[in-house]
Structure formats: structure tokens, C-alpha cells
C-alpha positions in Angstrom: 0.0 0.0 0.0 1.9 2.9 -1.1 1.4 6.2 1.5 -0.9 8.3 -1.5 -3.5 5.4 -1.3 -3.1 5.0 2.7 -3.8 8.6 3.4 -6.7 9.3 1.4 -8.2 6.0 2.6 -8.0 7.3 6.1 -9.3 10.8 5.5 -11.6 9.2 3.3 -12.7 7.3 6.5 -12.8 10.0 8.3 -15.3 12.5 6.6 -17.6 10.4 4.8 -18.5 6.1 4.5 -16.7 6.1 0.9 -15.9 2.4 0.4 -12.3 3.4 -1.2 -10.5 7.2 -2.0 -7.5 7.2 -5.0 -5.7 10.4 -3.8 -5.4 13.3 -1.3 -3.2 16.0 -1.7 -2.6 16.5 2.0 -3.8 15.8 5.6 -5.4 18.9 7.1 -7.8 19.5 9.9 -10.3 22.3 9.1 -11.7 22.6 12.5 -11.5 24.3 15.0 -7.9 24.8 16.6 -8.3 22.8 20.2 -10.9 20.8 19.5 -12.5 19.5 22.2 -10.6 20.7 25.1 -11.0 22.3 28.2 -11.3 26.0 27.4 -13.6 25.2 24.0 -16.4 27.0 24.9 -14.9 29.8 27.3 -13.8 33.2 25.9 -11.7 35.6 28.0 -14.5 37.3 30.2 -12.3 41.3 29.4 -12.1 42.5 26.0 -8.7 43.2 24.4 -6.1 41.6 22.6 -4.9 37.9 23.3 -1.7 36.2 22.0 -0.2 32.9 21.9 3.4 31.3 20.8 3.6 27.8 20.4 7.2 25.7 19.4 7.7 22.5 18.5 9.7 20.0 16.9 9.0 16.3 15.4 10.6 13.5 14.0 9.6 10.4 13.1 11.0 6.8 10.9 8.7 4.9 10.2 5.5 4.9 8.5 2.7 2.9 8.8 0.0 1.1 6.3 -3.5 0.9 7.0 -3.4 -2.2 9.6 -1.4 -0.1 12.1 1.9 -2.2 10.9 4.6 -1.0 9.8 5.1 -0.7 5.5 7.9 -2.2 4.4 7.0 -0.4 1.3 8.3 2.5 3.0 11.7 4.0 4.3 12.3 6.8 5.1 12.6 9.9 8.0 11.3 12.9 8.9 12.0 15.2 11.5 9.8 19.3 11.3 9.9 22.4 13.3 7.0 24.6 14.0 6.1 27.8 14.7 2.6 29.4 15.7 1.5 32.8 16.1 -2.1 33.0 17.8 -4.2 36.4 18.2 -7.5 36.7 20.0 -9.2 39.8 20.1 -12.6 40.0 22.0 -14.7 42.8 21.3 -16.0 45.3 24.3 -20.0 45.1 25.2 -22.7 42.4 24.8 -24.9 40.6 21.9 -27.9 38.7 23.1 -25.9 37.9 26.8 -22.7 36.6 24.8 -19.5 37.8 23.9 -17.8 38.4 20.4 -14.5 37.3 19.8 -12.3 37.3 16.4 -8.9 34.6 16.3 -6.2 34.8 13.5 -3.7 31.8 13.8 -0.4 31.4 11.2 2.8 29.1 11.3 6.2 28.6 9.7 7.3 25.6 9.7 10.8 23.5 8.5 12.5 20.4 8.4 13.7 17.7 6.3 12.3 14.6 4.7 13.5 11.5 2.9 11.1 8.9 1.1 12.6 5.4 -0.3 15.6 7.3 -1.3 14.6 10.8 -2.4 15.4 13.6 0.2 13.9 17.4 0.3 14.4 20.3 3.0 11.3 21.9 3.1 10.5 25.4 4.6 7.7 27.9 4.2 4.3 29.6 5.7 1.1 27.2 6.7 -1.9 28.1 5.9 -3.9 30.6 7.9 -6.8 30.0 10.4 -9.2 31.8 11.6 -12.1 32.7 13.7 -14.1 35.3 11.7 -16.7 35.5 14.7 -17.7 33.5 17.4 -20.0 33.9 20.1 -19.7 32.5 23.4 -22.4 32.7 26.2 -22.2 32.2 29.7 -26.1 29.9 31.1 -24.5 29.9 34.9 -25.2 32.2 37.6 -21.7 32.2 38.9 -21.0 36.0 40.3 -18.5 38.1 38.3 -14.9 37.4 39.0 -15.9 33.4 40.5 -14.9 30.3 38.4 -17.8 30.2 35.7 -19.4 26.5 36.8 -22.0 25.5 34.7 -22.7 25.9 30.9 -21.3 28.4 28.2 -22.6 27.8 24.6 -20.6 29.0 21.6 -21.2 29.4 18.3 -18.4 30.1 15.7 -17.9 30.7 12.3 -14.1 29.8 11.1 -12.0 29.0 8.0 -8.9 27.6 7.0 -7.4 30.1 4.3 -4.6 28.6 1.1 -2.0 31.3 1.9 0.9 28.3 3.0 3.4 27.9 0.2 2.1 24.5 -2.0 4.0 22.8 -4.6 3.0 19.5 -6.2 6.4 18.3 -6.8 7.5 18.4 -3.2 7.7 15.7 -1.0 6.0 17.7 1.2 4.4 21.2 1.4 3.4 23.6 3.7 -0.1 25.0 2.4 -2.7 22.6 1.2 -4.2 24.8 -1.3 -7.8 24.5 0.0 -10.2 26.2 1.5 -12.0 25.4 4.6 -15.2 26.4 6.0 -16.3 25.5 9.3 -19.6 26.8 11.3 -18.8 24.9 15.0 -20.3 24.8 18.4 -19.0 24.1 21.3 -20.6 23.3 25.2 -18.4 23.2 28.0 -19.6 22.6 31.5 -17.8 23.1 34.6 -19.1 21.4 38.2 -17.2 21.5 41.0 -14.4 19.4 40.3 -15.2 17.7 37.2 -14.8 19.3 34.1 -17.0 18.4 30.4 -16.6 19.9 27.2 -17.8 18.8 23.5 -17.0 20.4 20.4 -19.0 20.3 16.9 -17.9 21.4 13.8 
């Protein structure tokens, strides 16, 4: 099973029941940065501007088919470096009880990879993310200031933008050169000392 075929089986899998996919072009999530965690729900309760940094490094083998073995089809080694830029800005004042918030999220990224023989260094932008608007309200009574237990709804509308440098020819690329859009949700609830959050997109 050659690593083409493998991927877009598995994405395949992943967004629809399709019985069998030929190609992909890349592996990209479209949704909503963080997922399901903790915070998914929860906006900063003061409005201003937010920022994040994140770094990190991977490297990696061996690759693996479609029955979690390893393919001996494939040799090679990768190893990457990332970096992320993350800016939130939450808007002053109310709509309908919630708050309105805006994200922009961009990386660079580097590294080197080798594929039964053939070896590329790689470097460029990803693509961009962003919140456009989301909308997060608190259905607690907790007093201002005190941990918000109970619910907060939030309703988002995001995209994933093709500005990352793509090139067909490359073992691998940074952009994907497609666009993503993704209306999400998100419920968190917070008790006392056990914490639930869910995530659609």
C-alpha cells in the first residue's frame, strides 16, 4: 500500500463512508484549533487583545499502512519544526448575553524529509486559520470574578485560508491549497471538580 492510497483511505474514512478514495493531496484539519478541550467554549470574560506562541519540533521513521503495521513499502525519515503565532481579540460590550471574539492563527514551519531514497528540505508559511466571529455565552449564575461552573454555549464561524506555500512536486508542502469552512459549536460545562466539554464542527 503505497502512502498516497493510505492517506486518502484514512481521511476518506474520516469525513464520509466512501468504500475506497484514489488520492489526497494533504492531511489537514479544518476545525476548530483545540478541538474539544477544556477552554472550548470559554472566551476571556475582558475584552482586548490575546496572544499565543507555540514551538515545536517532530521526527519520526517509520510509516505505517492501514493495519497499524509498519510498510515495508516505505523507508524513510522525517524530522519538522513549527512555529505558531495565535491572536485573539474579544470585542468590548454584549450581543444577546454573549460575547464576540475574532482569532487569526499562522505558522512557519521546516525540516527535512527523505522517502525510499529521495530527500527534500522543506521550509515555508502554513496556511492561515481563523475565527471570523464567534459567540460565546455564559447559562451559569456564577457572580463576576468566581470560576464560571456550569454551561457556556458557543457558536463560531471559522475558515482555514490557502495562503501556506504549496508545490505539487515536493515531497512535502506547507499550504494545502484549499479552503475550509467550518460553522462549529461548542458546550463546556464546569461542576465543582469535574470538568466536560464537546465540540462540533
Amino acid at each position: 500500500m503505497n502512502l498516497r492510497r493510505t492517506t486518502a483511505v484514512l481521511l476518506g474514512q474520516a469525513a464520509l463512508p466512501l468504500a475506497y478514495a484514489f488520492a489526497a493531496e494533504g492531511a489537514s484539519y479544518g476545525g476548530p484549533v483545540g478541538g474539544t478541550d477544556l477552554g472550548a467554549a470559554l472566551l476571556p470574560a475582558t475584552s482586548g487583545l490575546y496572544g499565543g506562541l507555540v514551538l515545536g519540533y517532530a521526527s519520526g521513521d517509520r510509516f505505517h499502512g492501514n493495519d497499524g503495521g509498519r510498510d515495508p513499502a516505505l523507508e524513510g525519515r522525517m524530522a519538522s519544526q513549527v512555529a505558531a503565532l495565535g491572536l485573539l481579540y474579544v470585542y468590548p460590550g454584549q450581543v444577546f448575553g454573549g460575547t464576540l471574539a475574532s482569532s487569526l492563527q499562522g505558522s512557519v514551519n521546516g525540516g527535512r524529509m527523505e522517502l525510499n531514497g529521495e530527500a527534500q528540505h522543506y521550509q515555508g508559511f502554513g496556511d492561515l486559520y481563523a475565527d471570523l466571529l464567534m459567540w460565546s455565552r455564559y447559562l451559569g449564575d456564577a457572580a463576576p470574578g468566581q470560576r464560571p461552573t456550569g454551561a457556556t454555549l458557543k457558536l463560531a464561524y471559522s475558515m482555514v485560508f490557502p495562503s501556506g506555500r504549496y508545490n505539487t512536486s515536493d515531497l512535502y508542502t506547507s499550504g494545502r491549497n484549499v479552503y475550509f469552512f467550518v460553522p462549529n459549536a461548542a458546550l463546556t460545562y464546569l461542576g465543582g471538580r469535574t470538568p466536560w466539554a464537546r465540540a462540533w464542527s
